[in-house]
N, C-alpha and C positions, 0 to 999 in steps of 0.2 A: 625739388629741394634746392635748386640754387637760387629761386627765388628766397630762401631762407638765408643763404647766402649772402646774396645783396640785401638784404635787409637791415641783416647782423655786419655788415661792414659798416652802411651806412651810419646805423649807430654807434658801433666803433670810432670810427672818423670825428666823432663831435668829440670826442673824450682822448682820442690819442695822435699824435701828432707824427710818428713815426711808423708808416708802412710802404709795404711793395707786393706787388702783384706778380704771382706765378701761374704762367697759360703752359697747362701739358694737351699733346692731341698725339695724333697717329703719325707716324711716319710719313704719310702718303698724305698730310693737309699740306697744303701751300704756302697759306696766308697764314703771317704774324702781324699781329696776336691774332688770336680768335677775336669773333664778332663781340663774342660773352667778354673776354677781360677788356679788353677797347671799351666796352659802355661801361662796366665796372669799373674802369677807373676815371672815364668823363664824368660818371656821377660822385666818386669819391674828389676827384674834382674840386668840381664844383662845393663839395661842404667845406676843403683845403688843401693846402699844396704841403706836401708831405714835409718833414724838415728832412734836410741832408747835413753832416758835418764836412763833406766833403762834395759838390753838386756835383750831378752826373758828368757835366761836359767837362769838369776840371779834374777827374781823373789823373792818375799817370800810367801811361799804356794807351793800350784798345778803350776808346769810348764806346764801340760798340758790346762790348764785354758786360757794360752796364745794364743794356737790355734797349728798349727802346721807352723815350718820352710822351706819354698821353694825357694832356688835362694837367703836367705836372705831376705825376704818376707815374715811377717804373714800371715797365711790365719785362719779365724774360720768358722768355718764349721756350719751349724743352718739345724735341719734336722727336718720339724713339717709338719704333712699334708696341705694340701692348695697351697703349694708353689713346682711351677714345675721350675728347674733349671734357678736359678735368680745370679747374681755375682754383686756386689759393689767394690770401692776403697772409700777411703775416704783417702784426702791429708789434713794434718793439717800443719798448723803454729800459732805463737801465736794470739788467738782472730779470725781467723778464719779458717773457713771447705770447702772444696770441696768437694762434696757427687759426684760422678758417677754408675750412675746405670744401670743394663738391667733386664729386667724380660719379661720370656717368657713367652706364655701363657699354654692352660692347652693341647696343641695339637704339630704336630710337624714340622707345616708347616715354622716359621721361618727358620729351619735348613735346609729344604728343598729346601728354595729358596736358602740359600748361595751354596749348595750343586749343583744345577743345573746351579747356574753362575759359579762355580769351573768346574765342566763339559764344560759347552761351553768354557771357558779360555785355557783348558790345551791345545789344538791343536795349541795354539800359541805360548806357552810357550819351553823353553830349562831351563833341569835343575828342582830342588826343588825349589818351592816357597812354603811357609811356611802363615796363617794366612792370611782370609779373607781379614781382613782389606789392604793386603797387592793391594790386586787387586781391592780392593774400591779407595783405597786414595795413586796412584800410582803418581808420580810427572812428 
């Protein structure tokens, strides 16, 4: 389902102009952000660079507070036990939110399935194809 995810952002992105990226994971991950909101927001990206009324680095306080910059993309990183690798967008405009979300659960069988449809695909394939989603929601 988070191929649903980056799908449904992607085309969010052509239509709204104001989002950010939240990565939640476990306690015990390392790396910020996850692998997943790093390409989610390289490809949100690349369709545009979010509007700020205030840019990240012009803050007052902690820049870091902000989260970090990807592609022109905030992402905040949320690192508390309980939580195995989950990703949000959130598109605003004025008066109202778009919340998108995936949350895996506490095993690793989601990955597994995209991982074994990527396997049966590639014998078809010529060339890099890049993102589940891409081979979900092919036109």
């Amino acid at each position: 389902m988070v191929a649903a995810l980056q799908h449904s952002a992607l085309l969010a992105a052509l239509h709204l102009e104001w989002f950010e990226v939240i990565d939640y994971a476990s306690a015990q991950k390392p790396d910020v952000p996850s692998g997943t909101s790093r390409a989610l927001a390289e490809r949100l990206g690349a369709i545009r660079t979010p509007q700020h009324v205030i840019p990240p680095l012009a803050v007052s306080g902690s820049v870091e507070a902000r989260g970090t910059t990807v592609a022109g993309v905030q992402i905040h990183s949320v690192r508390l036990p309980s939580y195995s690798v989950s990703t949000e967008v959130i598109f605003g405009n004025a008066d109202e939110r778009l919340h998108l979300r995936h949350e895996a659960g506490s095993g690793a069988s989601p990955y597994v399935a995209g991982t074994l449809l990527a396997i049966h695909e590639v014998t078809r394939r010529v060339g890099v194809t890049r993102g589940l989603d891409s081979l979900l929601f092919e036109h």
